[in-house]
TORFITI-138855 format. One record per residue: residue in one letter; x, y, z of N, C-alpha, C in turn. Coordinates in steps of 0.02 Angstrom, whole numbers, plus 50000, padded with zeros to 5 digits. Example, Ala and Ser with C-alpha at 12.3 -4.5 7.8 and 13.67 -1.06 7.14 Angstrom:
A506604971650390506154977550390506604983550390/S506424988850354506844994750357506455000250394/
# end
This chain:
X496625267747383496225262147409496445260647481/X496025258547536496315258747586496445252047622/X496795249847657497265246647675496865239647700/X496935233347660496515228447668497065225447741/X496515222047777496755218647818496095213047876/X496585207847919496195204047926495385205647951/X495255212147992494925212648030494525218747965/X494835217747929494165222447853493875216047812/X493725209447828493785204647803492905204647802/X492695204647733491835204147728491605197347685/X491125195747714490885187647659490155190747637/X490215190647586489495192247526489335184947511/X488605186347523488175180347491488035183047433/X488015182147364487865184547313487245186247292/X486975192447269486325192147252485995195847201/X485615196747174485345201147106485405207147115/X485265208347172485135218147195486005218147211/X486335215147227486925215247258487235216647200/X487315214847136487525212647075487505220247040/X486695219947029486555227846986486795232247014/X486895232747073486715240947101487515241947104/X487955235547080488765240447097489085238347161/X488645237047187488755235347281489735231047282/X489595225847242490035221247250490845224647225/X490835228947179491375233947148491515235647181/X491055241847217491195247047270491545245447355/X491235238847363491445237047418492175234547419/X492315231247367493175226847342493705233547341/X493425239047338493965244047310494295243347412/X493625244247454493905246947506494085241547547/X493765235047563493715230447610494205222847538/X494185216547590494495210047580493915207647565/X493495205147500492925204147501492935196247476/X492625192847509492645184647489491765183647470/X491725181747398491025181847394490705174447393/X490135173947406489985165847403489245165547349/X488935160047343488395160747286487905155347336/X488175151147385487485145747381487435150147463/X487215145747502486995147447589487575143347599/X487345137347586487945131247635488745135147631/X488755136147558489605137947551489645144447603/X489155149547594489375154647641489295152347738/X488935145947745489075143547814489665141547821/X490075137247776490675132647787491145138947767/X491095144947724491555150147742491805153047822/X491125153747858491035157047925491305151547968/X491175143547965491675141048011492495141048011/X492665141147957493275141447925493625148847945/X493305152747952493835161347946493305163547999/X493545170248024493225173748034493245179648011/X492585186448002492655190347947492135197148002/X492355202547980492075209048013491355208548005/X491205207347937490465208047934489945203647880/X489655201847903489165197847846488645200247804/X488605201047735488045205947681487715200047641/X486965200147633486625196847613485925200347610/X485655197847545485035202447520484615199547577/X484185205647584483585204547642483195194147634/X482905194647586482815186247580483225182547611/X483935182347587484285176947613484595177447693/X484565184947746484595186747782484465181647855/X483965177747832483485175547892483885168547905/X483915164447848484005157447842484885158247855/X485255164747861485955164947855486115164947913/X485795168247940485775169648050485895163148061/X485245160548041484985153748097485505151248080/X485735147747986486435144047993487015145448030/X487195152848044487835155348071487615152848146/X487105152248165486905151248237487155144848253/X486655138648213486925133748195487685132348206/X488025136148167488715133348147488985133248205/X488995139448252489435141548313489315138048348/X488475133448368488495131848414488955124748401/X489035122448350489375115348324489965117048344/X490325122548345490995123648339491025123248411/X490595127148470490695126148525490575120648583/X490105115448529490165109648568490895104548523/X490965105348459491585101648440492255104148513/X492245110048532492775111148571492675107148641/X492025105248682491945100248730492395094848731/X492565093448791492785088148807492475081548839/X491805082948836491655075548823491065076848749/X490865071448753490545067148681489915069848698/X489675072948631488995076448616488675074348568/X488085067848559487735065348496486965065148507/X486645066448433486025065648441485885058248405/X485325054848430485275049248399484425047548381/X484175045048341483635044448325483185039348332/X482585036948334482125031848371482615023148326/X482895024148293482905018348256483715017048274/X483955022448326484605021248357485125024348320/X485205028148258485825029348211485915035648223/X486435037548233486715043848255486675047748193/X486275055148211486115059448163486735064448180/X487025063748237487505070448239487885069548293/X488725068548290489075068648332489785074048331/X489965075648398490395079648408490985077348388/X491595083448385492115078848374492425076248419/X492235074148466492535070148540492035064748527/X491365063348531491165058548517491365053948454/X491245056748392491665052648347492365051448349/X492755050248394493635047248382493465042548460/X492835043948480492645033948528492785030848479/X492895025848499493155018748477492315015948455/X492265009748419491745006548401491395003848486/X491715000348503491334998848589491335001848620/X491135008448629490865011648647490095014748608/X490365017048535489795017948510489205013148495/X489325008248492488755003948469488385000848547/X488595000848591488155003948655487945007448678/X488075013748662487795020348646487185022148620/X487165018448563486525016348500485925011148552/X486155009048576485885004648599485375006948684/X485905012448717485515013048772485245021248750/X485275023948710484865027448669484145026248653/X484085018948624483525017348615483105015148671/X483595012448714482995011548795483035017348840/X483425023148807483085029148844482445031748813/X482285028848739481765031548706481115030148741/X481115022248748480665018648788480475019348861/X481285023248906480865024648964480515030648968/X480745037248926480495041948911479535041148887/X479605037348839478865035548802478575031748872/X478835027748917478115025648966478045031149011/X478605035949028478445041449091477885043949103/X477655044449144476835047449145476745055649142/X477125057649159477505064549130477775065849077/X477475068549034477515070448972478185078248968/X478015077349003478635086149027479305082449063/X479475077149077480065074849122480435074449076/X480875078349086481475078549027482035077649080/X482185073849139482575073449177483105067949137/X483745071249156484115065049083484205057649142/X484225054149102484175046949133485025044549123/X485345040849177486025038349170486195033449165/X486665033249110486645024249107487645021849090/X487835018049101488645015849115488745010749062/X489245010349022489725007048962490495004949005/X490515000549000491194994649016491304995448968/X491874998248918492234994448869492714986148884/X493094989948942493584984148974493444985749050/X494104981249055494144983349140494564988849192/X494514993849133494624999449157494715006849122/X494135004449094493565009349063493065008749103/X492755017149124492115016849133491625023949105/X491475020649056490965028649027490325028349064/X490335034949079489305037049079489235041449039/X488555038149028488105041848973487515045349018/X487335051648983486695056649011486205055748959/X485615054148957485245055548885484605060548905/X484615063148859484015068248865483585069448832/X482825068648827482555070348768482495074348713/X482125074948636482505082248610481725081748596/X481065085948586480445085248577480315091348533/X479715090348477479475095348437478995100348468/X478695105848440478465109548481477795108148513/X477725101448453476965097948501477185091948570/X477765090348562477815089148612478175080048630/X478285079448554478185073148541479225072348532/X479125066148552480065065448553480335062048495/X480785067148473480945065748402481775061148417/X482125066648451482915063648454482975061948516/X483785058448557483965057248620484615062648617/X484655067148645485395068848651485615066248712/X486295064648687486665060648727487495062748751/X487595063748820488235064548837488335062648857/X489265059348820489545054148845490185058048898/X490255054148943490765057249002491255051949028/X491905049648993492435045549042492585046049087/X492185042649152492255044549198492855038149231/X493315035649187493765032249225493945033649271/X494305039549287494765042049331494475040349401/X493785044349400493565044249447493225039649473/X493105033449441492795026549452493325021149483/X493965022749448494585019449491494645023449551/X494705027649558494845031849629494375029049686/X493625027549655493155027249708493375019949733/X493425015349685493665008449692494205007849730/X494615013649719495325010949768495245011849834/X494875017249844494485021249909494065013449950/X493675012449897493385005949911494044998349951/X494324998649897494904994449918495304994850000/X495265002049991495695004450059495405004150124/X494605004050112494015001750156494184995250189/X494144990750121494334982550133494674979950183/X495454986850154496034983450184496124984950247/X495554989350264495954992750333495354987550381/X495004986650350494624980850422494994974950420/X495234971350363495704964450345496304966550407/X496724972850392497204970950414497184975050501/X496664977350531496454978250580496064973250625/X495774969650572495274964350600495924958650638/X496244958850700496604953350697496414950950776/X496444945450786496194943750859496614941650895/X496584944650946497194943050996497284935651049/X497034932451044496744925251074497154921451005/X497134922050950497434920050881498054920250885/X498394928250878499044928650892499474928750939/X499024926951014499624924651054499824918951064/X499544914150995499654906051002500384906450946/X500324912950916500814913850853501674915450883/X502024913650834502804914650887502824921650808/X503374924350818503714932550788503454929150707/X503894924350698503784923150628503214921150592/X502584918550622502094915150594501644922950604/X501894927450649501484934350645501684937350597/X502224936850574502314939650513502254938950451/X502074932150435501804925950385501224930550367/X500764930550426500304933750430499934939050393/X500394941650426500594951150402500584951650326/X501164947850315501344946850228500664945450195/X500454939050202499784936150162499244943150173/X499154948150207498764952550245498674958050173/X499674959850186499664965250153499754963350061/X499934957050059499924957549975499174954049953/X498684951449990497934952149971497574958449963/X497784963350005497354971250015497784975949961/X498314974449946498694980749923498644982149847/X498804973749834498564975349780498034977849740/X497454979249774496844984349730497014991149766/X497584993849807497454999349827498215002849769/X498475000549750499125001249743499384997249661/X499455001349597499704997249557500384997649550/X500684991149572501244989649573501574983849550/X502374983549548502314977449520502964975549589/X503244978949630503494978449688503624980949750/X503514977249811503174984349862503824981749915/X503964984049977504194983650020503974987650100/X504064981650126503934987550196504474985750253/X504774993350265505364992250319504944994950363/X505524992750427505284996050509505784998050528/X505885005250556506395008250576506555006250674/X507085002450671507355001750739507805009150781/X507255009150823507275014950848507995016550891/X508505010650925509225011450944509585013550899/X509585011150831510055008550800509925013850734/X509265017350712509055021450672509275021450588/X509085013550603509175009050521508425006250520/X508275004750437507655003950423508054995850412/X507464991550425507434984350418506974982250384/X507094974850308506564975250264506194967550305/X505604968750316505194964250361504794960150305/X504394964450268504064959150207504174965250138/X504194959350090504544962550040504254957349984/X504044959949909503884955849845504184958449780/X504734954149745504774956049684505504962449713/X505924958049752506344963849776507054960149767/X507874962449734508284959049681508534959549756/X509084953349754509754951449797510034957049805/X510344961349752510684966949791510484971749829/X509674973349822509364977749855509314973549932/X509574967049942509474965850035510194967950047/X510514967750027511274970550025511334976350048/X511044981650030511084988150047510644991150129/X511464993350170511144996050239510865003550247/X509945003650270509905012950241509715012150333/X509675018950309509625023650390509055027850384/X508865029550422508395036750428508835042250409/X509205043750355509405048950349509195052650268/X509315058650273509015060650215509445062150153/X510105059250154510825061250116510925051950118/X511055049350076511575043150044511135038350078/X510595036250083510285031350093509445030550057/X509265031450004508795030549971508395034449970/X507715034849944507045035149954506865035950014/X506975029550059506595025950089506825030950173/X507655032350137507945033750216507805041050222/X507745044150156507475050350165506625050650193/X506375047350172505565048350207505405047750267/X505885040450273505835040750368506125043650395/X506655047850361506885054550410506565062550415/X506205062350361505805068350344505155068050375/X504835062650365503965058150367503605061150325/X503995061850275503665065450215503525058650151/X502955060650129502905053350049503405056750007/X503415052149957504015054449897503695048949845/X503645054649811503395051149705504035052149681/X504425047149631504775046049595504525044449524/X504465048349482504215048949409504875044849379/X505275044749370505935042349327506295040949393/X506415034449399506805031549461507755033149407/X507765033249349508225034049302508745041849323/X508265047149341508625052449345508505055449421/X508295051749459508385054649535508835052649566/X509225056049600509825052349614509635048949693/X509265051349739509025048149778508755038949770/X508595040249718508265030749719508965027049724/X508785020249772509535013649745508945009349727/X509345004649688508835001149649508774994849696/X507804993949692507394990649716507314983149657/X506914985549633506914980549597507014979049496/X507204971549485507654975849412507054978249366/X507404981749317506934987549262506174990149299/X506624992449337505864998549389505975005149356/X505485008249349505635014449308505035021949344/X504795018849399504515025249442504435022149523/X504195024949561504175023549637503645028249680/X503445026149718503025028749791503325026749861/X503625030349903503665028649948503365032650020/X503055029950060502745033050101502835031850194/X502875035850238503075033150299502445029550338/X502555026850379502305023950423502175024650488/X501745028650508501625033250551501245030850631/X501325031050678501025030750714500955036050786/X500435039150763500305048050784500725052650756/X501325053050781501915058350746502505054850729/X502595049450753503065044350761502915040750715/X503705041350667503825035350603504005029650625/X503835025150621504005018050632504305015950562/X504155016450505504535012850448504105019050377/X504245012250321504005016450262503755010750248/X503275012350177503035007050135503395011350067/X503535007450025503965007449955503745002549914/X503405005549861502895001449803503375002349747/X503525002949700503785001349640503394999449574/X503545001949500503364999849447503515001249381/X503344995049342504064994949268503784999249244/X503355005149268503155009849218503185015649224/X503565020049186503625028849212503125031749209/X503275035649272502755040549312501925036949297/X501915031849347501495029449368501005032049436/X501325034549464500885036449532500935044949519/X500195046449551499965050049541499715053449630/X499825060349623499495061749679499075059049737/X498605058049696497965052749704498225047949736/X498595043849697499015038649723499535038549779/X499675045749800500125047449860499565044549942/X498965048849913498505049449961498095043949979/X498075040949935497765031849961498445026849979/X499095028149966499545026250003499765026150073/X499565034150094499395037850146498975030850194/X498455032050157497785031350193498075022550219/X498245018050172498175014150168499005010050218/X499595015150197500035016650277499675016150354/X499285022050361499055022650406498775013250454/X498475010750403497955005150418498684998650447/X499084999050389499614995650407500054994950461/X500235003150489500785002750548500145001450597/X499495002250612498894999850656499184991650682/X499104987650615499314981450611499704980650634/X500324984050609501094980650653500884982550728/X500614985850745500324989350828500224981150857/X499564980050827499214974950852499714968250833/X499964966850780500474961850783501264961750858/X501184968450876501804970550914502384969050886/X502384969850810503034970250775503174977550766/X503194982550801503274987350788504084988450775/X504684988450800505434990050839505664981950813/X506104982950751507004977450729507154976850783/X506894972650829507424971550892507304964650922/X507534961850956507544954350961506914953351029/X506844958551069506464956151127505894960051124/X505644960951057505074963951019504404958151056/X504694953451055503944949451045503804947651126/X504434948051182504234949351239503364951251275/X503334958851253502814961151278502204956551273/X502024955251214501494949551196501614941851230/X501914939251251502124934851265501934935751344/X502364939751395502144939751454501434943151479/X501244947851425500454950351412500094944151426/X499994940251374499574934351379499664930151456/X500274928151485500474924851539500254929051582/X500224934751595499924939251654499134938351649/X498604937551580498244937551585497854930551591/X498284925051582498344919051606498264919151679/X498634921951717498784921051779498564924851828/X498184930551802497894935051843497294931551866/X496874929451848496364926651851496354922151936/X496694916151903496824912051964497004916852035/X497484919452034497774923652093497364928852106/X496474931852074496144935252109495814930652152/X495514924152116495084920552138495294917052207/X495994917252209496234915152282496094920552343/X496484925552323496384930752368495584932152384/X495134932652335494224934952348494104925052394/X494374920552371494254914452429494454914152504/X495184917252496495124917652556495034924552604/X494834930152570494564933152611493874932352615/X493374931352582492764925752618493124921152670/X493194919052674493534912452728493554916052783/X493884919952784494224924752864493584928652886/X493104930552849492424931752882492074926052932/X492374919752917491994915152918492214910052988/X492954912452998493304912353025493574915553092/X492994922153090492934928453166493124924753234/X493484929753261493654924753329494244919053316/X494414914953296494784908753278495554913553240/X495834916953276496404919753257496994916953231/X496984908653249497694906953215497544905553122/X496834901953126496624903353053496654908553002/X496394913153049496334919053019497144922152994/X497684919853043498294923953011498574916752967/X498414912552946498544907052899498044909952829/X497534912752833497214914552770497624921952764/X497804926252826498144933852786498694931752760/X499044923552775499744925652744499744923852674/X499204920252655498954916752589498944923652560/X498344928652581498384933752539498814938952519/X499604938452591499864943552572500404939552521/X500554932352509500874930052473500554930552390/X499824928252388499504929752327499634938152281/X499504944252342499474950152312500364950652297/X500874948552316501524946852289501614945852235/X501294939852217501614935652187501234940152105/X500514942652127500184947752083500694952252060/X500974953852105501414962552097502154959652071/X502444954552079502954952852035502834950551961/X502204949151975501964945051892501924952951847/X501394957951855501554963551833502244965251833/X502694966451875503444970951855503684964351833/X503734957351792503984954151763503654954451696/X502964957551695502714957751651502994965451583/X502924971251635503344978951605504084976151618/X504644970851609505224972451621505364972151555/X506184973551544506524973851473506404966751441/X506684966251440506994959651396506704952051412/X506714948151384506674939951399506434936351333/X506954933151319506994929951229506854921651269/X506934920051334507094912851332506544912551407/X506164908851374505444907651435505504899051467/X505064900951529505014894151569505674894551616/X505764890151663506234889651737506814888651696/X507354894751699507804896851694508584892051710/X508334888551757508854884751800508614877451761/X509174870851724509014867251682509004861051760/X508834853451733508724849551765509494846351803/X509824849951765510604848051782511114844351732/X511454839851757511854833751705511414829951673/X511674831851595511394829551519511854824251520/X511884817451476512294812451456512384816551383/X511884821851341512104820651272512184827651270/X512324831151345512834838651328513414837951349/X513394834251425513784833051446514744833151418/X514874838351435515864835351393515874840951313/X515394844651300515124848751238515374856151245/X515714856751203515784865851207515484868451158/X515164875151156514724877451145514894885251160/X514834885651079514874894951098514284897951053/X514054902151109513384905151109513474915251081/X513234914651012513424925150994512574925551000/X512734932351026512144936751039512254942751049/X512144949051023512254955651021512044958651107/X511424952851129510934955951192511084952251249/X511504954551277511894951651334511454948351402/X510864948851397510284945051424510234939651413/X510024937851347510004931351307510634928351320/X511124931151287511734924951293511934923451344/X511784927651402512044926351453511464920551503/X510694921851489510334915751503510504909851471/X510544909751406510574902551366511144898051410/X511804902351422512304900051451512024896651543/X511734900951561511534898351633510984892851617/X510764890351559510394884051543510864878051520/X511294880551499511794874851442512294873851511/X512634876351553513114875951577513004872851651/X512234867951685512204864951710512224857651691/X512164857051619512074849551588512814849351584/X513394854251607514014848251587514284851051536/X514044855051496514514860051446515074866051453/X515324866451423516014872751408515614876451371/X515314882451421515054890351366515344894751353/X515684895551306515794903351296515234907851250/X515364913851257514994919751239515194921851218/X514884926651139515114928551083514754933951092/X515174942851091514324948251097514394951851032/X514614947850974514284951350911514574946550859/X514454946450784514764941750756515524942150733/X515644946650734516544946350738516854943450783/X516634945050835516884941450900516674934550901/X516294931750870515874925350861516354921750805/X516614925350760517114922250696517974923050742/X517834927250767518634927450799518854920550833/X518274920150875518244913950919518074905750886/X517904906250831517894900150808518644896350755/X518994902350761519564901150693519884901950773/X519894901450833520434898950871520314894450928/X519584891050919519534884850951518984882550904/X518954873350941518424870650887517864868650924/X517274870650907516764870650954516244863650932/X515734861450956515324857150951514514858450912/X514554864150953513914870250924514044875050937/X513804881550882513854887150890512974887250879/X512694892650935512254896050923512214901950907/X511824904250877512034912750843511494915750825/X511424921050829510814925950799510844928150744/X510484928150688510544931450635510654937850618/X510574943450650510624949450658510974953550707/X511744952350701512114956550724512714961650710/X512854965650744513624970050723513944965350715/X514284967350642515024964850640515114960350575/X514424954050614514564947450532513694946950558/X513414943850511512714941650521512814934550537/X512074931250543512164924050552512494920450499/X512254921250432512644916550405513604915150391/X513684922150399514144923450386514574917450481/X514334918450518514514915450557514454907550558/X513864906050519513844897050511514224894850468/X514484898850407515124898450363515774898450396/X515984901450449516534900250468516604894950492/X515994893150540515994888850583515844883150558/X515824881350479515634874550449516364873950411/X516774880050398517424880050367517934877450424/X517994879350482518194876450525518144871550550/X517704867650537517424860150561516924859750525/X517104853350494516564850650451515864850250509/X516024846750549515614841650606515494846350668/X515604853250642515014857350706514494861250682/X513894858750735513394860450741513104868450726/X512894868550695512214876750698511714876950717/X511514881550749510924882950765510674890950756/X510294894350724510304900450723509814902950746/X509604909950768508934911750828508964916850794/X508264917550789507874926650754507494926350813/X507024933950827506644934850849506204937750805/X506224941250774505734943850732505454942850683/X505514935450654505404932050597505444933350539/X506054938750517506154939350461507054938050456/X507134936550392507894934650379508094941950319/X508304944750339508614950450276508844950250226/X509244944650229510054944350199509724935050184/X509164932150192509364924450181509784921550218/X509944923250270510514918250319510154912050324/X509604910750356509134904250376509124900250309/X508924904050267508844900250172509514896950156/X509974901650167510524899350124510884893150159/X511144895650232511234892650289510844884850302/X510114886150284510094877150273510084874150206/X510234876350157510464873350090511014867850111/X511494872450155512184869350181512524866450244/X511694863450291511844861550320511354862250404/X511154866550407510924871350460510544864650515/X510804866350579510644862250619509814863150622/X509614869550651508844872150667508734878250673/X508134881350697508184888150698507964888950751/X507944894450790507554894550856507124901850849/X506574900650848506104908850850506174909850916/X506324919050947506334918151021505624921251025/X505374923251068505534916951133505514911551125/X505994907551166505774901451145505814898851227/X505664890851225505744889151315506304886151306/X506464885051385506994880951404507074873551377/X506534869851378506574861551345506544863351290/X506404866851232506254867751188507214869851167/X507324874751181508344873651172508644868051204/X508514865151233508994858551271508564853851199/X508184854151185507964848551136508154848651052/X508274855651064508664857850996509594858550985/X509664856451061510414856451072510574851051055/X510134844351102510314839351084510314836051017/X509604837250986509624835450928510034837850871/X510324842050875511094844950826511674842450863/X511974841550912512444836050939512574828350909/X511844827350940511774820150936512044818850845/X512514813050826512514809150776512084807550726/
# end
């Protein structure tokens, strides 16, 4: 007998001629013979196995095809991945795939439903032949989105019996378009900014700004549950956290760099300008922890042309949350952001950041007037022909005007200037007068102006050029006020208003940012315990003599 095996595997439909003639004997000696007696059983055999060959008396031949036809094609839409149902005029599903049946109930019973008003738009078409499928959308929630295709199914006269219907989750791609959408939003919001607006704004209220900007837009571009955005100071080639949500105390603690070894995520991207997905913040050893029980990350640079200015760093309590997809609308949505810091001119951690904007506006203040002199009086000197002593009384007007033009520009491109308005104070104060006063500042510009303001009213200045030197000097004299910057080598501000309140109960603080952000909470903590005032720079000259006095004064 010869050697049964899978691929000798025969299914007999059973039959009278099959029976008499021996057939069924003869065949078992040589082949694996599985016999069946009804049709159905020999269909639900053929989905179940597969078999070399199928035998069936001529009669039952015809009706066995079409079922086997039948069957395969069920088997090859059960393998689809989306939902395949027919449904009938009275809405009840005569036949669904196995992707369609394991939908949930809300889905199906809307299904049923726009089934039946595909019946109805089908039945008014004036085209009797438009079998164009009609599309229609299911919300389960709010973030679900199915479409449905329906199509007519018609008899050979012509008349519509069923709807077939395919269902297609098209979530994925309905959030994508939305976020796309989102990123639209955000990039006119946080582009849209007017410059007449923000040059009434000092560093910090631009950055107020910024913040309210970026956690209205981000959130539909970005699911997160904590984001951060540093700016890399381009001297010093440390990232600085400017606005930040949902971010733990120890994470302001930690100093990163642009480097791509022992400083985060964050310090690797802005040294690479490469994005970085973190699936398990748990097993990369690159992540320091952002914020508590975070369990994946996105971080992306901040680009402007080729040039990184900072990163953005999103966060969330959920592993491997971001997705490709999600790299690339981070991207997109980076891009829109460092624009913003452009137009804010927070670009550069540095104290005489807000300079440019500041004498920008005053040049464009002042340009105006000083053309309109010069175009007056050269009309005049036309007017004036012949009458030569006039005439060199209007050239000296103009050559003093185009001066005073050409110093306003190179005062306008110069470095530095944290402290605005006439430089030189009114003289002897009664309530500085007899006051010592030591002034830290890393930017030897600043401290060294503040001092040429304080040290005509009658004060003892010394100068502090970082905060060590600022703590050295207070644990060996006792001062009246210390002014200090929050952000320097050595000790930060607070760390300096702590010495200087441990050393004397009864001296004064005053602390100065320029860039309106506090890192570390110096300003927060610092006035829990006391804090005289703060000074945003620029600031003017009456504006520190008024903040001097008023922390002096009793």
């Amino acid at each position: 007998m010869a050697e049964r095996g899978g691929d000798r595997k025969l299914l007999v439909l059973r039959g009278p001629s099959l029976e008499a003639e021996g057939i069924l004997g003869f065949l078992s000696e040589h082949f694996d013979v599985h016999v069946t007696a009804e049709l159905d059983e020999a269909l639900s055999a053929i989905e179940r196995e597969e078999y070399a060959a199928v035998l069936s008396e001529t009669a039952d031949f015809l009706p066995l095809e079409r079922g086997a036809v039948t069957q395969q094609a069920a088997v090859v839409l059960n393998t689809l991945g989306d939902g395949v149902g027919i449904v009938d005029r009275g809405g009840e599903l005569v036949w669904a795939n196995r992707r369609l049946r394991r939908l949930a109930r809300e889905v199906l019973n809307p299904l049923r439903e726009i089934c039946v008003k595909a019946f109805k738009e089908f039945d008014k078409s004036e085209d009797n032949r438009d079998d164009r499928g009609r599309r229609f959308s299911i919300k389960p929630d709010e973030r679900q989105y199915i479409e449905v295709i329906c199509s007519p199914i018609r008899d050979i006269e012509g008349n519509i019996r069923h709807i077939a219907a395919v269902v297609v989750d098209a979530s994925g791609q309905m959030r994508q378009q939305l976020k796309l959408n989102a990123i639209d939003r955000a990039g006119r919001e946080l582009a849209h900014l007017d410059f007449e607006t923000l040059s009434k704004l000092d560093a910090s209220e631009r950055l107020r700004l910024l913040e309210e900007k970026i956690i209205s837009c981000s959130r539909d571009v970005l699911d997160y549950q904590h984001f951060a955005v540093l700016l890399l100071d381009q001297n010093t080639n440390r990232l600085e956290i400017i606005v930040s949500e949902g971010l733990s105390q120890d994470a302001l603690e930690f100093e990163i760099f642009a480097r791509t070894e022992g400083n985060g995520i964050c310090g690797y991207v802005a040294s690479t300008g490469r994005s970085y997905i973190c699936p398990d913040v748990s097993k990369d050893t690159l992540y320091l922890q952002g914020m508590p029980d975070a369990k994946s990350c996105l971080t992306t640079p901040l680009l402007l042309g080729d040039r990184v200015i900072g990163v953005l760093h999103v966060e969330s309590d959920r592993p491997a949350m971001f997705s490709e997809a999600d790299r690339q609308f981070a991207e997109i949505f980076a891009n829109y952001l460092a624009i913003s810091l452009h137009i804010l001119n927070l670009l550069v951690a540095e104290r005489y950041s807000t300079h440019t904007q500041l004498t920008g506006s005053m040049s464009a203040e002042l340009a105006g007037p000083i053309n309109d002199m010069i175009t007056d009086a050269t009309e005049l000197m036309e007017d004036y022909i012949g009458i030569d002593e006039i005439r060199q009384r209007l050239g000296a007007i103009i050559d003093r005007a185009c001066q005073a033009r050409k110093s306003l520009t190179a005062w306008s491109g110069s470095a530095v200037g944290a402290v605005t308005g006439t430089v030189e104070s009114s003289g002897y104060d009664a309530a500085l007068a007899g006051k010592c006063i030591l002034v830290a500042d890393d930017e030897p510009l600043l401290r060294e102006t503040v001092r040429d303001v304080l040290q005509p009213c009658g004060c003892t200045v010394d100068l502090a050029c970082d905060g060590q030197d600022a703590i050295e000097k207070i644990s060996a004299k006792k001062y009246d006020l210390v002014i200090s910057d929050i952000k320097m080598p050595g000790a930060d501000g607070y760390e300096v208003f702590e010495a200087a309140r441990t050393a004397s109960g009864d001296t004064a603080v005053i602390l100065m940012t320029a860039f309106g952000y506090d890192p570390k909470h110096s300003i927060v903590r610092a006035n829990r315990e006391g804090l005289s005032s703060v000074l945003f720079k620029p600031f003017k000259v009456n504006q520190l003599l008024d903040e001097c006095r008023t922390a002096i004064s009793p």
